[in-house]
C-alpha positions in Angstrom: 35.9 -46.3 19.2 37.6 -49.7 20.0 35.1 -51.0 22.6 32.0 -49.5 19.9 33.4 -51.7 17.0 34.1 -54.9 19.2 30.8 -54.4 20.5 29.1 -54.0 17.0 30.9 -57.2 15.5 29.9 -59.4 18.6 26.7 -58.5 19.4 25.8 -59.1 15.6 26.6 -62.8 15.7 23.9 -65.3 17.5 25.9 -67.8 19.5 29.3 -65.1 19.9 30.9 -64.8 23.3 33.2 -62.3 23.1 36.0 -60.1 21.4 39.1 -58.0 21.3 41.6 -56.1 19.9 45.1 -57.0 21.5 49.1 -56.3 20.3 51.1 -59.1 19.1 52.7 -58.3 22.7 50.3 -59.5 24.5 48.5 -56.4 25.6 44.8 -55.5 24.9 43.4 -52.4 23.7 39.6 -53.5 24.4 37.9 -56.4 24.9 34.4 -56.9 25.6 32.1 -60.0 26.8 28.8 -60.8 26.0 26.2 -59.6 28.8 25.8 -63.2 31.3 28.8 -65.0 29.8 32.0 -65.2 31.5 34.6 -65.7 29.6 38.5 -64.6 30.3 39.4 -63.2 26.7 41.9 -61.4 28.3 43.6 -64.9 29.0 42.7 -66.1 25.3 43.8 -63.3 23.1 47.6 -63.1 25.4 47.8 -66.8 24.8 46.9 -66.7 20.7 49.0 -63.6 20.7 52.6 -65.8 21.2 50.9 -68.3 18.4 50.1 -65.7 15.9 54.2 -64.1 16.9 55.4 -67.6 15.6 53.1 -68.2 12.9 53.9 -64.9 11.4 57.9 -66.0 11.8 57.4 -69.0 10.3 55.7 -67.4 7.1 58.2 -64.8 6.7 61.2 -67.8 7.3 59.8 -70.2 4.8 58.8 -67.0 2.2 55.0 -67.7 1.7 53.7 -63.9 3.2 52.4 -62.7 6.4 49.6 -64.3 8.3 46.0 -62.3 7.8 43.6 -64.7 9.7 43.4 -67.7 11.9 41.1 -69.8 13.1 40.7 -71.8 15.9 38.4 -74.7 16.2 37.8 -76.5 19.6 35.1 -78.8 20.8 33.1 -75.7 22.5 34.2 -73.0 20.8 35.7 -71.5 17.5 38.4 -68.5 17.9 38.9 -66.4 14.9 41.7 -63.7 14.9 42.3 -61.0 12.0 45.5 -59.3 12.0 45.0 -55.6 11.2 48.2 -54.4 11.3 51.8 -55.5 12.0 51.3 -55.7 16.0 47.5 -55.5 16.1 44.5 -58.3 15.6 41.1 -58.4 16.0 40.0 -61.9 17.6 36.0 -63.1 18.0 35.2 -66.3 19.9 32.2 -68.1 18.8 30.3 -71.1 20.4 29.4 -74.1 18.5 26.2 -72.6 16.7 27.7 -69.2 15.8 27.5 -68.2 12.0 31.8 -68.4 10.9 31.1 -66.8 8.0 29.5 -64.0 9.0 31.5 -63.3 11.4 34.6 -63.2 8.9 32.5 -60.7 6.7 31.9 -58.0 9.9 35.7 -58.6 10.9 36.8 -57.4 7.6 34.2 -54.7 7.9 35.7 -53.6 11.3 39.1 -53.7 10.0 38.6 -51.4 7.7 37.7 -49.1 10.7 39.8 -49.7 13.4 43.2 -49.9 11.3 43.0 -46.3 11.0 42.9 -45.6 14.6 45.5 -48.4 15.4 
């Protein structure tokens, strides 16, 4: 079910690279790379996982809510994440032509499937 959502998002989006659904700890559930790319999301998603831990701490210490989304933007490439529950988010990264909006719109969609199962 995991890998069949990612999938679905990714391969939807003209110009994505890859996804995943990791734990706040570091430890994915599923990832998956676009066919020909090579990308370590593995890597990515362990690394955003310790900056969405302290973002999350720093919103419940100054009061203002938990975190829902991030985004990422670098000069080759655009990371969104989508926290779907507690210890679980959703991340997509996008090259520099990818569609950021639709890509928000499908993780939302996907959320609304996966958060069962997580």
């Amino acid at each position: 079910m995991f890998a069949e959502q990612i999938k679905n998002v990714v391969d939807k989006i003209d110009g994505s690279i890859a996804g995943l659904i990791m734990g706040l700890d570091g430890i994915a559930l599923e990832q998956y790379v676009v066919p020909d790319r090579e990308f370590d999301m593995n890597t990515v998603g362990m690394e955003f996982s310790f900056i969405l831990t302290q973002a999350r701490k720093a919103g419940e210490l100054l009061e203002i809510g938990g975190v829902s989304e991030m985004v990422v933007k670098a000069e080759g490439l655009t990371l969104l994440t989508r926290m779907m529950t507690d210890e679980y988010f959703l991340a997509v990264v996008l090259g520099p032509e990818a569609n950021f909006g639709k890509t928000r719109f499908l993780m939302r969609l996907a959320e609304d499937k996966l958060r069962p199962e997580l």
